[in-house]
C-alpha angles and dihedrals in degrees: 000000000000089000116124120236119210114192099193108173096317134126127234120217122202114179119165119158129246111309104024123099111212108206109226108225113241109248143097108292122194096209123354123207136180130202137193133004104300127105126263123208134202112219113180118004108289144186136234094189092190122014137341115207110195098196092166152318117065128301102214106193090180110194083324133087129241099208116214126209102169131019136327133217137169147192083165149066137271112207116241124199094066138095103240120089136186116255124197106217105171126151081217155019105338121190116213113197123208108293139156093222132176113219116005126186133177112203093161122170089210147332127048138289106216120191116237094194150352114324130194121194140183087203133354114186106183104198111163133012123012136294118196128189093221156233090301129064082264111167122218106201115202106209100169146118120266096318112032097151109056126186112186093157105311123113140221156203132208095194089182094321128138126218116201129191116217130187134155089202124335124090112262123205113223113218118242107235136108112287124188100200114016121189128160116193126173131055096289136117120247113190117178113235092198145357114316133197117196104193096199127008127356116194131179105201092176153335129040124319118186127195090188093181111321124111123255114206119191111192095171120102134222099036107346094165129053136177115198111210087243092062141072125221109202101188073185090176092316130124126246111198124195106192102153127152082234154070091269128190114233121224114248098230133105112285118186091202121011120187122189110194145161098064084278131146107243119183143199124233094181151008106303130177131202110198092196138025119337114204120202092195093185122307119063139293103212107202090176110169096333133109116252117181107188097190087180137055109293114223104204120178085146125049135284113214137178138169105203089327118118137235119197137180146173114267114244136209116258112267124207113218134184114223085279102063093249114134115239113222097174131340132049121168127241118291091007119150110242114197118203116220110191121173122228098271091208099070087240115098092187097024113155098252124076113235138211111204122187127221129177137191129198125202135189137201147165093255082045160271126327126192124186128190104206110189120192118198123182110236097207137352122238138179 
């Protein structure tokens, strides 16, 4: 009982049966191991200070923390519903083999946590050091409550991993950070707290993704964005920003802004709104045969095509700019130049029939009145 113990460089071994629930000692272990199908308690905050190997049976960290140094790996299970969690703490590389955890943190010195498998969290706080998710297409499935992805100061890498948020019911908050691969599943609701960037794919299997009003950026090419049947997009006011090195599919859904960058083709598969403005920042938007109902100002510097698609809009008042773009709402001096901005009435911009619209502008002065009629009239369609 007053006895010291010196770990050294050995390994403790714990192994009860099915049904008994053997009580870990709290001290500084070298390597932990633990055999057969029994349950293992933690009973005070302890240390491995090199490797646990969880061959089988059940770690119960009840409301403590085991504390890692080396590397972990597991033919067994990690209770759950308690308040305890598992820290690597390593001053270097540390392995993590595939577990389903509770709490995970990473308050590392130095050095970097990769993940060796699939791994599955209630909550993961990565405070020091760096956790990477590895060489492999490993997933990192976040199962938690609200806040189920914590950075307090550490880094990380995705490598061509894919996280992945996953609720039956509450509201989750998606960590802004950079993600390679992005997917939600389940009923809940996923809502962005900043600004987010997804590398590769982004999928929405089910349930309801918000932007509010943070900006989404999707770098990846081909069909970075997809919207399962079973699950909502809410733009909310937020920005969705397509930005790939590729000729990249849009999603069919309601965006608020949606912004189309990096000189790409980027194509619609099916009828898409943007409620508000919709900004061609170089490359093409390629309407085709689809429906786009651009409910806000369009900011085109690229190019806008369609084959028999349609792309409708809401008709505007006439604007009266100076050189610079600025509206002009009462004086101008003398001898200015005046430009008249006036939107496609019809709700086509490329419709079959060439129009004439009409814009007037009235001026007064102290020497009178002055009243122009201004007709514009297109000169060709195109598609």
């Amino acid at each position: 009982n007053g006895g010291t113990f010196t770990a050294n460089t050995s390994t403790v071994t714990f192994t009860t049966s099915t049904g008994v629930t053997q009580t870990m000692a709290s001290t500084t272990y070298y390597n932990l191991r633990f055999l057969d199908a029994g349950t293992y308690a933690v009973d005070a905050s302890s240390t491995a200070m090199n490797n646990v190997d969880l061959t089988s049976g059940t770690l119960n960290p009840q409301s403590n923390t085991l504390h890692v140094g080396g590397n972990w790996t597991s033919g067994g299970s990690v209770s759950r519903n308690v308040t305890g969690a598992v820290d690597f703490n390593g001053g270097g590389s540390q392995s993590l083999a595939a577990q389903v955890f509770g709490d995970v943190s990473v308050t590392k010195p130095a050095g970097t946590a990769t993940m060796a498998g699939h791994v599955t969290t209630t909550k993961l706080t990565l405070i020091s050091g760096t956790f990477s998710l590895g060489a492999g297409s490993y997933r990192l499935i976040l199962d938690g409550a609200e806040t189920p992805l914590i950075f307090r100061g550490a880094s990380w890498t995705n490598g061509n991993g894919t996280v992945g948020y996953t609720s039956s019911s509450a509201t989750m908050t998606v960590a802004s950070t950079t993600y390679y691969n992005l997917e939600f599943a389940g009923t809940g609701t996923y809502v962005l707290n900043a600004s987010t960037t997804v590398l590769n794919t982004l999928v929405e299997n089910s349930g309801t993704f918000s932007l509010r009003n943070h900006r989404l950026t999707l770098i990846g090419s081909g069909t970075p964005f997809t919207i399962a049947s079973t699950a909502t997009f809410t733009s909310a006011t937020g920005t969705v920003v397509y930005s790939s090195s590729g000729a990249t599919n849009v999603a069919p859904t309601t965006y608020y802004y949606v912004n189309f960058e990096n000189g790409q083709t980027y194509t619609l598969t099916a009828t898409t709104t943007a409620s508000a403005t919709t900004t061609i920042a170089g490359g093409t938007l390629a309407v085709g045969n689809t429906l786009f109902n651009a409910d806000g100002a369009i900011d085109n510097t690229g190019r806008m095509t369609r084959t028999s698609g349609v792309i409708a809009h809401v008709s505007e008042m006439t604007k009266i700019t100076n050189g610079s773009g600025l509206e002009i709402s009462t004086t101008i001096a003398n001898g200015s130049q005046i430009f008249i901005t006036v939107k496609d009435l019809n709700r086509n911009m490329e419709g079959a029939t060439i129009e004439t619209v009409t814009a007037t502008f009235s001026g007064s002065a102290s020497a009178g009145g002055d009243r122009e009629l201004v007709y514009l009239t297109e000169t060709a369609t195109s598609s």
